[in-house]
C-alpha positions as CSV (number, residue, x, y, z in Angstrom):
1,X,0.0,0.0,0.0
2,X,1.1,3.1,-0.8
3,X,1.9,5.7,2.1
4,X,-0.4,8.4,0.5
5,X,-3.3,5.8,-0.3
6,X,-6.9,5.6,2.0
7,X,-6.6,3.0,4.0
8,X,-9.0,1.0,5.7
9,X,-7.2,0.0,8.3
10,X,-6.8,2.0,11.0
11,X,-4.4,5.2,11.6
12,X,-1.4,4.5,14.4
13,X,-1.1,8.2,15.0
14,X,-3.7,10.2,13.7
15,X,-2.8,13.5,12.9
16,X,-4.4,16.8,15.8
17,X,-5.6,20.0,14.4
18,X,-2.7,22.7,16.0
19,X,-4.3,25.2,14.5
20,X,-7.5,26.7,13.1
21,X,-8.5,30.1,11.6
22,X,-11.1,31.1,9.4
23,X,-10.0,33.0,6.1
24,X,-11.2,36.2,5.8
25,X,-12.0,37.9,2.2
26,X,-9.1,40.5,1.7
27,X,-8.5,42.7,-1.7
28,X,-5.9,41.6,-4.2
29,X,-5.1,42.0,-7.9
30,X,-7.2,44.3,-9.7
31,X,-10.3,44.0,-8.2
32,X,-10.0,40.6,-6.6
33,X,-11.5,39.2,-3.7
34,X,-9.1,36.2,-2.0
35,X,-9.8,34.4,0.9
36,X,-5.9,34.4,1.9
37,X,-4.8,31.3,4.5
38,X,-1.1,30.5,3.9
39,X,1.0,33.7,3.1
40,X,-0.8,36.4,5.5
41,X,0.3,37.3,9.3
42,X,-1.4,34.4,10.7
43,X,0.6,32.4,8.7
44,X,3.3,33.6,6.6
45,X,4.7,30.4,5.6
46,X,4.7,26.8,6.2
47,X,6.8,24.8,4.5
48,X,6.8,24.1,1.2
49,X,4.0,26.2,1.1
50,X,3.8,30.0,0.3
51,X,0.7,31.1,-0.2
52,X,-3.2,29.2,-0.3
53,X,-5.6,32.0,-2.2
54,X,-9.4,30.8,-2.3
55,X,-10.2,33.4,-5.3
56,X,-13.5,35.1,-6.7
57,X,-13.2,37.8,-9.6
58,X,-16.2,39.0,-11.7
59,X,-15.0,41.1,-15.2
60,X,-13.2,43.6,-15.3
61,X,-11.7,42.3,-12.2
62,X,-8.5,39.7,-11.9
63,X,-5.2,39.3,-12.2
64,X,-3.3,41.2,-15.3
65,X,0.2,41.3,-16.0
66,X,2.9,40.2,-13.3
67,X,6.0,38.6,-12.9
68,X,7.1,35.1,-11.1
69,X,10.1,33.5,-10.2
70,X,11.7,30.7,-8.1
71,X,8.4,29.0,-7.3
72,X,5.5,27.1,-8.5
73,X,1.3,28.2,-8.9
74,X,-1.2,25.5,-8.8
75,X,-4.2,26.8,-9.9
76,X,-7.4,24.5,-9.4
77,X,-10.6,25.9,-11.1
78,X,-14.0,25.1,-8.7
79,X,-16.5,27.6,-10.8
80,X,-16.3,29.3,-14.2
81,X,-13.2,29.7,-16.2
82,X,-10.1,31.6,-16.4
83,X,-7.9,33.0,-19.3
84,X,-4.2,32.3,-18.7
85,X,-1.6,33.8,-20.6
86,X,2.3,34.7,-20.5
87,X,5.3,36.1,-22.7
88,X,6.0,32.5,-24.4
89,X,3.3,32.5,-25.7
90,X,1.4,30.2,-24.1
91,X,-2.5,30.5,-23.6
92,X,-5.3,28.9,-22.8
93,X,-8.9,28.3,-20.5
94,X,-8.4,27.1,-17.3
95,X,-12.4,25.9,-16.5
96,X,-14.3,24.3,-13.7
97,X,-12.5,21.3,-12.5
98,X,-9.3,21.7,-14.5
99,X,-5.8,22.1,-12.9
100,X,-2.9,24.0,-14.2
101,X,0.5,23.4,-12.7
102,X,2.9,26.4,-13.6
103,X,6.7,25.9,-12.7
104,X,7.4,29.6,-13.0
105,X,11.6,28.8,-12.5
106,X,13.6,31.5,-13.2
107,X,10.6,33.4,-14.2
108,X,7.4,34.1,-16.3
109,X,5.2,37.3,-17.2
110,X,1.7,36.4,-17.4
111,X,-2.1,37.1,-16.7
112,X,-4.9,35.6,-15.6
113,X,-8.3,37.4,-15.9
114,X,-12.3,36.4,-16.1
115,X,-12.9,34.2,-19.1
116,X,-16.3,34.8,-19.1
117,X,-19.3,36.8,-17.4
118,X,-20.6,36.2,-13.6
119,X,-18.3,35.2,-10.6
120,X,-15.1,32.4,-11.6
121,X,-14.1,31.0,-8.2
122,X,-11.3,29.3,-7.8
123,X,-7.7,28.0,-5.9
124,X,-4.5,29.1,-6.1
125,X,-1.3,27.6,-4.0
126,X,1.9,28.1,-4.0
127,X,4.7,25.9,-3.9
128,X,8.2,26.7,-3.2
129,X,11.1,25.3,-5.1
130,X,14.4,24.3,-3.3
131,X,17.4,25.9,-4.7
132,X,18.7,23.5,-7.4
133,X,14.9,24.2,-9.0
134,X,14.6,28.1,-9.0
135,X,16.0,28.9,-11.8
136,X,14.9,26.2,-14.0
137,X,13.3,27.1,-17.3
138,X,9.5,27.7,-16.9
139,X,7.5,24.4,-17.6
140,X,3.6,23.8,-17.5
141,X,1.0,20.9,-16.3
142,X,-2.0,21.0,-17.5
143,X,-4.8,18.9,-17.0
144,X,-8.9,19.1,-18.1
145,X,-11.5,18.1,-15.6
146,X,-12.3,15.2,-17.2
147,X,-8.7,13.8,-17.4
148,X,-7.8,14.9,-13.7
149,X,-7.9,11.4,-11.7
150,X,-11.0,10.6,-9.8
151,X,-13.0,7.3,-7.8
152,X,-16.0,7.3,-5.3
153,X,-16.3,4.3,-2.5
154,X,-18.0,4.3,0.9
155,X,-19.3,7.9,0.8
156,X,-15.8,9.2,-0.6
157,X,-14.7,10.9,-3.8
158,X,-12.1,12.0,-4.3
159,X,-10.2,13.9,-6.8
160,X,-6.5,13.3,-7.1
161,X,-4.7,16.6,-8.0
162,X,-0.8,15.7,-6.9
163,X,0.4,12.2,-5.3
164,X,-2.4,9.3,-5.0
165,X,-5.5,8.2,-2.8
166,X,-8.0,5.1,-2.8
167,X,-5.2,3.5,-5.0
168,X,-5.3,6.1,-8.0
169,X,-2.5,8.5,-8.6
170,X,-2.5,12.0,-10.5
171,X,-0.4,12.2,-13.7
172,X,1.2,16.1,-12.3
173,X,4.9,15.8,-11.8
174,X,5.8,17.5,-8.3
175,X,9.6,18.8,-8.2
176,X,8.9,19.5,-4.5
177,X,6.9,16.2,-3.3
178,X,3.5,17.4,-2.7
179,X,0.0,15.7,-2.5
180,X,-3.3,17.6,-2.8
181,X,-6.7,15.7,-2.7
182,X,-9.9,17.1,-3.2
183,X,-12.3,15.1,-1.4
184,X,-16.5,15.2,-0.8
185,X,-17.7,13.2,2.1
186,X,-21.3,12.5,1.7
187,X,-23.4,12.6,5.5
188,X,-21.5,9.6,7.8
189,X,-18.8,9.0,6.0
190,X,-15.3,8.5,7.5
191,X,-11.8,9.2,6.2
192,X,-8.9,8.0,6.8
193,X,-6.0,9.2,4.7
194,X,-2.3,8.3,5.1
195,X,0.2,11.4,5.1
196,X,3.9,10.9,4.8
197,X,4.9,11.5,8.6
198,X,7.7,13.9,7.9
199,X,5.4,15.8,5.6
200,X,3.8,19.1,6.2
201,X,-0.1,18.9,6.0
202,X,-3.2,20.9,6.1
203,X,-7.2,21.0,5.4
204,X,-9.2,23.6,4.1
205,X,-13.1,23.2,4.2
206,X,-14.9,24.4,0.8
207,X,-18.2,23.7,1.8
208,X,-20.7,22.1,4.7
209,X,-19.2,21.2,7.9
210,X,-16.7,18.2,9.7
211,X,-15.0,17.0,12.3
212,X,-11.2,16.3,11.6
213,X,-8.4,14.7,14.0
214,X,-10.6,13.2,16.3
215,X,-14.5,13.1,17.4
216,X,-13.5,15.0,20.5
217,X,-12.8,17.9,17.6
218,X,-15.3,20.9,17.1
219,X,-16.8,21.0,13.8
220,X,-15.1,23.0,11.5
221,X,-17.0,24.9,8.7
222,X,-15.7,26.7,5.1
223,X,-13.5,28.6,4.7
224,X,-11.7,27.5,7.9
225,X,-8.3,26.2,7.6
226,X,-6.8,23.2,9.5
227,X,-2.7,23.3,10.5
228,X,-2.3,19.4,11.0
229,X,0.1,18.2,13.8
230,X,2.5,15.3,13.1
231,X,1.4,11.9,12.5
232,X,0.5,9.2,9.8
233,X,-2.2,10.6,8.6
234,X,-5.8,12.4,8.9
235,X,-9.3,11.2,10.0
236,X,-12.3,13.2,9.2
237,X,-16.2,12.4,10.0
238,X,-18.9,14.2,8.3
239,X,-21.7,13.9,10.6
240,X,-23.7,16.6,9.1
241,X,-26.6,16.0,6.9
242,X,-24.6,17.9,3.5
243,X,-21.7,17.1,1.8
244,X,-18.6,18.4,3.2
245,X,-16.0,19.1,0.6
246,X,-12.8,20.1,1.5
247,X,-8.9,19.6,0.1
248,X,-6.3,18.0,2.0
249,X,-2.5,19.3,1.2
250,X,0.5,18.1,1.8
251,X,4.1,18.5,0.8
252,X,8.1,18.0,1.9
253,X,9.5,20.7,4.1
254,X,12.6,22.0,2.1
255,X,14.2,23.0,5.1
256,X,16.2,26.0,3.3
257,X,16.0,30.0,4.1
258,X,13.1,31.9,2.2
259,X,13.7,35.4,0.9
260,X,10.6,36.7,-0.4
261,X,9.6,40.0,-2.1
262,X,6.2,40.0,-3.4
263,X,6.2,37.8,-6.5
264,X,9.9,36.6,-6.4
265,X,10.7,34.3,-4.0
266,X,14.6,33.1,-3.6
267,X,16.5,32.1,-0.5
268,X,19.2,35.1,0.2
269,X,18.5,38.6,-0.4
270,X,21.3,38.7,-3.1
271,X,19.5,36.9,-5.0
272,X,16.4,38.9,-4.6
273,X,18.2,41.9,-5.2
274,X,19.7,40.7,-8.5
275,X,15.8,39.1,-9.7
276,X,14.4,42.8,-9.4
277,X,17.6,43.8,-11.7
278,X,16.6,41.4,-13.7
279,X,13.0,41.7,-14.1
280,X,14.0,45.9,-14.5
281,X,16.3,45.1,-16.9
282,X,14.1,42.3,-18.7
283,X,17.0,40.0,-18.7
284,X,18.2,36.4,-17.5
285,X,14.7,35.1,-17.9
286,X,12.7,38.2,-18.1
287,X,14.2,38.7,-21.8
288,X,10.5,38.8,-23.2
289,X,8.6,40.9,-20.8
290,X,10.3,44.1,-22.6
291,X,7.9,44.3,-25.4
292,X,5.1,41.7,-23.9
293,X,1.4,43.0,-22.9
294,X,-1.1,40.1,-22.4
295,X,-4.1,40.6,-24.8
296,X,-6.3,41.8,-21.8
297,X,-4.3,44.6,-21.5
298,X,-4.6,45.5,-24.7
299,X,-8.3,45.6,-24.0
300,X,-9.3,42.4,-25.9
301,X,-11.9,41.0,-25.5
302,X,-11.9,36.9,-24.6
């Protein structure tokens, strides 16, 4: 069995809640509302993990033009659709249920705005990259709703973004080892997931209510997010009468200094200092963001 697969038999060391906080909607982008867990003063980091957005943008409002390096953006679509699109070139729809995994390396230029009318409402993490890995060239996973890796038993689905669950395993490549399940329990059912016991984890709720760790646990509702202590894994009840949806993240502390400044996250301030040269000087990566505007900014329309 693998050590990131449900099991059915029971958990040694179950894995407490430490921690608990409810994310509040903040402003970001241009017009963005975020639901902000990882990356604000509650939490700054916790590593791998840099930043956990819960998003909601209606047009005109998202995310134009702006710069990345030294880190990876999962972005994990739950309603409506976004338009993606960088200085290679690259562009696309990211829509309900579809995943893209953006390596940003040694850096990218891109956008990502409404791709159609009402309210898109979505995920974004990010993942940090040890040092061998930040200044790789910028490489994309991409993967359609249908194709992302999905089963169903005893009251549990489960969608398999990154690593595997109920013996099924995601296709995404994860430079930093990561896991990231998306899993509806229906009213009674029971989890038990394994967690590599020297991995970081957390929950966040996305809808109805649960109880996670153990029964003596308070129910926790959306939007709340869960800092897991250390152990072999997570239990979690839903003894509500709804679904309770939530995604359960995991990943391999890197263990190295983090240097961040805004979109640019390295591990000494040298090397900050020389990405900003960079990125002002549109060079060692940036090359293309001299003469790049994404098509939103040139008032486009999708």
């Amino acid at each position: 069995m693998s050590e990131t697969q449900i099991s059915h038999l029971s958990l040694r060391n179950p894995r407490s809640i430490v921690r608990k906080f409810q994310a509040r909607p903040q402003h970001e982008g241009d017009g963005a509302i975020v639901r902000r867990s990882i990356g604000r003063f509650e939490l700054k980091y916790y590593d791998p993990f840099l930043l956990l957005d819960e998003f909601s943008i209606s047009a005109p409002a998202g995310f134009p033009d702006h710069p990345h390096r030294g880190f990876e953006t999962v972005t994990y679509m739950l309603e409506g659709a976004v338009t993606h699109e960088d200085f290679e070139g690259h562009r696309g729809t990211i829509n309900a249920g579809d995943l893209q995994w953006m390596t940003a390396g040694k850096g990218i230029v891109h956008s990502e705005m409404p791709a159609s009318q009402g309210t898109q409402k979505g995920l974004q993490l990010w993942i940090n990259l040890s040092s061998k890995h930040k200044m790789i060239d910028p490489k994309y996973q991409e993967l359609q709703g249908k194709d992302v890796a999905k089963v169903s038993k005893d009251g549990i689905e489960v969608r398999v973004i990154a690593g595997e669950a109920m013996g099924i395993r995601s296709p995404v490549y994860t430079r930093t080892p990561t896991m990231y399940l998306d899993f509806t329990l229906k009213p009674n059912a029971h989890l038990q997931q394994s967690i590599p016991p020297t991995w970081n984890a957390f929950v966040y709720i996305l809808e109805g209510e649960g109880i996670f760790g153990n029964l003596k646990s308070p129910t926790a509702a959306a939007h709340h997010f869960l800092l897991l202590g250390t152990g072999d894994g997570l239990e979690a009840w839903n003894k509500s009468s709804k679904p309770l949806r939530f995604i359960l993240v995991g990943g391999e502390p890197l263990g190295e200094p983090v240097v961040q400044f805004g979109p640019f996250v390295m591990n000494t301030q040298e090397e900050i200092d020389q990405t900003i040269e960079d990125f002002d000087s549109c060079s060692n990566g940036f090359e293309k963001a001299e003469h790049w505007k994404s098509q939103s900014m040139l008032g486009f329309e999708f």
